[in-house]
C-alpha positions as CSV (number, residue, x, y, z in Angstrom):
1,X,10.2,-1.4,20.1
2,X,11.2,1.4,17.6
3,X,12.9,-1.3,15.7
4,X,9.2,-2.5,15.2
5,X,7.5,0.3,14.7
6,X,9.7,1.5,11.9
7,X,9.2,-1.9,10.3
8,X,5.4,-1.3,11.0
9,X,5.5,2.3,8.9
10,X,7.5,0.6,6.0
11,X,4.2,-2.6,5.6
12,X,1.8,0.3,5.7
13,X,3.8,2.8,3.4
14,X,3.3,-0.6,0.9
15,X,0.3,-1.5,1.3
16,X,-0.7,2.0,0.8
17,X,1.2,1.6,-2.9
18,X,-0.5,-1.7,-3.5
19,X,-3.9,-0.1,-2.4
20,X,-3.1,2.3,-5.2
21,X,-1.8,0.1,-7.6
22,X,-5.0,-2.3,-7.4
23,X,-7.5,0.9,-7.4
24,X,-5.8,2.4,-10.7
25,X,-6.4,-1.6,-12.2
26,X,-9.9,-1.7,-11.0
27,X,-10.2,2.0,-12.8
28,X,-8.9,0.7,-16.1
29,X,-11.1,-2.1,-16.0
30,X,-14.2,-0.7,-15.6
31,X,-13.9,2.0,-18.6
């Protein structure tokens, strides 16, 4: 059970960095 929720925090700590990586592209784009 911990084993999972570790794993869980480490998928959301990504997708949190690509969240910001495809914001900062959508930023570029549109200037």
């Amino acid at each position: 059970m911990a084993n999972d929720m570790s794993g869980n925090h480490i998928n959301r700590k990504r997708a949190t960095i690509w969240l910001q990586w495809f914001l900062a592209i959508i930023s570029k784009t549109q200037k």
